[in-house]
N, C-alpha and C positions, 0 to 999 in steps of 0.2 A: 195094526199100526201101533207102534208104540216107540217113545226113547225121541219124540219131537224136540226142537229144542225152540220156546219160545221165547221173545221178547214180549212183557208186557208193557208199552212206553206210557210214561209217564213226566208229571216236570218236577223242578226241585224244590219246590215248593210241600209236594207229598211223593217224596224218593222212592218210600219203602208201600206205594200206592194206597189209593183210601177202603175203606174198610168192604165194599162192594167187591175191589181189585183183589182185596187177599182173599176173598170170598172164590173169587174165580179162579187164582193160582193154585188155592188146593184142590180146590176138584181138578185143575187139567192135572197136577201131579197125582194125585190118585188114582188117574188114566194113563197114568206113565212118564207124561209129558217133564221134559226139563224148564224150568221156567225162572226166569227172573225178571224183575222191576227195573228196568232201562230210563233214565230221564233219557229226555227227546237230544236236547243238545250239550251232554256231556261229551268234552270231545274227546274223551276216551274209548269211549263205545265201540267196542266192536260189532258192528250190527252184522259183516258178513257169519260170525260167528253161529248163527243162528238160522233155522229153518225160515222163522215166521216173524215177524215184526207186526204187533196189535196196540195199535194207537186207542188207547183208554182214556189215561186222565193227564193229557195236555192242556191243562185250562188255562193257562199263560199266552196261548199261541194270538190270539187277537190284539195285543200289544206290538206281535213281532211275526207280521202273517206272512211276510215275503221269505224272513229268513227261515219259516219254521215248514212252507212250502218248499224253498230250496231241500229245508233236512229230507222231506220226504223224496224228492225226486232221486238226490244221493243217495238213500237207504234202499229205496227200490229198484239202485242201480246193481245192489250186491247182498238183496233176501227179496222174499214175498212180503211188500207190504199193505195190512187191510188196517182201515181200508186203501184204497188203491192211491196214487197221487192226481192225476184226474178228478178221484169224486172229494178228495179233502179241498182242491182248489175253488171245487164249484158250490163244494154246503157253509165254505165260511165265511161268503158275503152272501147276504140272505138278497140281492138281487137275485136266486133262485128263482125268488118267489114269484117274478116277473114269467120266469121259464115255466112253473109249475100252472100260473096261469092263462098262459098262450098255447098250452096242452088241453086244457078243458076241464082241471083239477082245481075243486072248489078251494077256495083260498081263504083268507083274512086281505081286503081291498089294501093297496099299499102304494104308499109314492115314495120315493125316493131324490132325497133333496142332497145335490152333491156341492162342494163346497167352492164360493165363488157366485153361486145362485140365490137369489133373493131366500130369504130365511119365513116365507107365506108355503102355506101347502094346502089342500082343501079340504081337510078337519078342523082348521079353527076356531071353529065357531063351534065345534060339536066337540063332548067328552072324545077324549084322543090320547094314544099314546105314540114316545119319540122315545127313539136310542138309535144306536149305531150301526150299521149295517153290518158293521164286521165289529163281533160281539159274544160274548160265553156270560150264561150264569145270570142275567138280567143286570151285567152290568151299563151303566149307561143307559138306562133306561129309566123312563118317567111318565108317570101319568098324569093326565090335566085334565078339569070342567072344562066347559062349554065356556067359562066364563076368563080364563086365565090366556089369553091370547099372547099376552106379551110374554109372559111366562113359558111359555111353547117358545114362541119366536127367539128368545133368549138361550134357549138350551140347544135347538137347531143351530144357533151362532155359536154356541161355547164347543159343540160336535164337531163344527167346521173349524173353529179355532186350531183344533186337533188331530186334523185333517182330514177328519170322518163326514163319510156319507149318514144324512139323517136318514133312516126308515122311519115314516109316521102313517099310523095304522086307526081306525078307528076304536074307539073299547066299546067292544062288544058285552056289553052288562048283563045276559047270561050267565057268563061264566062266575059273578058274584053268587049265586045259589050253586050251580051246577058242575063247577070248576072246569080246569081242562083234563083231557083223556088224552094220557102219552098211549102208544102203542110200540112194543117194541116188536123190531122182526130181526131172526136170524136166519141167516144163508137163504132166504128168500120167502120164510115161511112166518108168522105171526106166532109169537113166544106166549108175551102177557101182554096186561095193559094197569095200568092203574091210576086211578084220579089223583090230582094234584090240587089243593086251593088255590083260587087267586093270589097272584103278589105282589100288585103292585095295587095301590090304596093312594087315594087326590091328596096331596100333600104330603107323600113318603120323598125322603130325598134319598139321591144318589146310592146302590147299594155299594159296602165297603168290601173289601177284601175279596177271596176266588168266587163267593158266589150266596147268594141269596136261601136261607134255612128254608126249605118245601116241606108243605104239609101234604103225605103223603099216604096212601090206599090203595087194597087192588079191585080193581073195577074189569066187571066183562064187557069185553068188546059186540058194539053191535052189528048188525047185518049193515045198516048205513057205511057206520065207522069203517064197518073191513071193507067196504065196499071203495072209500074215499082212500083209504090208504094203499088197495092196491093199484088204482090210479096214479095216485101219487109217486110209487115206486116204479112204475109203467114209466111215468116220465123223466128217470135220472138217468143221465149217463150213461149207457150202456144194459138197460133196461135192471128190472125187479131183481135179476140173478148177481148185476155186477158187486153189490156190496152186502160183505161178510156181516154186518150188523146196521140198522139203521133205527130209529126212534121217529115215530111220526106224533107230532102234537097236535089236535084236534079242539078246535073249539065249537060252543051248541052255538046253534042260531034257530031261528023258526024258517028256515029253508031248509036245516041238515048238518052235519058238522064239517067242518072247515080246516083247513092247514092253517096251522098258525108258524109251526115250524118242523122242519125235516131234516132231523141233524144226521150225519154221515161222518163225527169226527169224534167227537169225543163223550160222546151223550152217556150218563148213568142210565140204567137199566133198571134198577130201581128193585132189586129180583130180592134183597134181603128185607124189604118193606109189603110188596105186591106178590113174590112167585118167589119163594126160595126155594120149593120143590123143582124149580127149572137149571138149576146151576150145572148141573151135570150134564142135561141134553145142550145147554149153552158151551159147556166146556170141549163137545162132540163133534162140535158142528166146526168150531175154531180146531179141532185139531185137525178137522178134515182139509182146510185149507195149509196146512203145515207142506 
């Protein structure tokens, strides 16, 4: 196989993709692969042009999620788009997470507070965090004591101001020593993983711009972990095999680790911090879906 012609989509924000994305364009061009940096809605784009259409770094899309689902539906009417437009619809409101727990895959506990609905949720009164259901990057998101009630209740209001659904989760204060464990998997199989620190801190406000600086490491995955994320992957859409790439985030608990989140859209991979020796087998896998 050789001579693919790929889109890597991207927004215009980072055109010429970030430093991970040019990280992955040469190794597929090194495999043959024709490749270029597509924004998502330049409406110049020829997407039929192209074998493969690989949604990366659209981090803009949760501003503009109807119209950046319509692109996908469009794009998939005239290339192969990964991931698919079914699982992009379904991983970027994290009511997933309602799905992933009605499957029997252990979670982070979650309510979802829609706008229109009293601004009370049942972490009040406990260390708690709130952002937006449909969300990239921790933006929108805030952490709270036990003590800051109105402060919660306020920012649930300012979400719905906005027309956003609140998510409010409990914080899980493990992860202050032990951080979270992303696990990345490609075309169905477990790539890397690597620890992430905490980032949200009682009294950080609002983060600014595409997305929040991660402190980041590569961490091996454990027999638990592999164990919750192929669960996890059991329960999307069209099972473990339907998507080209996906990122399961894991937080510790004293029962085992937990989905905090299971991205299927535009997740970094983390391969030039955690696994650069992977880039290639990463680049093999996408070209096999060409």
């Amino acid at each position: 196989m050789s001579g693919e012609s790929i889109a890597l989509v991207t927004c215009a924000e980072v055109p010429d993709l970030d430093d991970e994305g040019r990280l992955l364009a040469g190794a597929l061009r090194e495999q043959g692969a024709r490749v270029d940096a597509v924004v998502w809605d330049d409406a110049g784009a020829d997407w039929a042009s192209y074998d493969l259409a690989v949604v990366r770094s659209t981090w803009d899309y949760a501003e503009r999620r109807e119209e950046f689902l319509a692109w996908a539906d469009a794009t998939a009417a005239v290339t192969r788009l990964e991931n698919p437009p079914g699982l992009l619809r379904w991983t970027t409101d994290k009511r997933y997470l309602a799905d992933l727990a009605a499957a029997g895959v252990p979670t982070v506990p979650s309510a979802f507070v829609d706008p229109g609905e009293p601004a009370d949720h049942p972490w009040a009164d406990a260390p708690h965090v709130v952002k937006p259901s449909v969300g990239a990057g921790s933006r929108g998101a805030l952490r709270f004591s036990a003590g800051e009630v109105e402060r919660s209740r306020a920012h649930v209001a300012a979400l719905h101001a906005d027309g956003a659904t609140a998510l409010v989760q409990p914080y899980l204060d493990q992860v202050d020593a032990a951080g979270e464990t992303g696990v990345v998997v490609i075309g169905g199989e477990i790539s890397h993983a690597f620890r992430k620190g905490a980032l949200l801190g009682v009294g950080d406000g609002l983060v600014e711009g595409l997305f929040k600086e991660e402190e980041i490491t590569a961490r091996e995955v454990t027999a638990d972990q592999a164990d919750v994320v192929r669960r996890a992957l059991a329960a999307v859409p069209g099972g473990s095999a339907a998507p080209l790439y996906a990122r399961v985030d894991l937080l510790p608990t004293a029962d085992g680790p937990v989905v905090l989140e299971l991205e299927l859209c535009e997740p970094s991979f983390f391969v030039i911090e955690a696994a650069p020796q992977r880039v290639g087998a990463i680049a093999s896998v996408i070209r096999s879906r060409a």
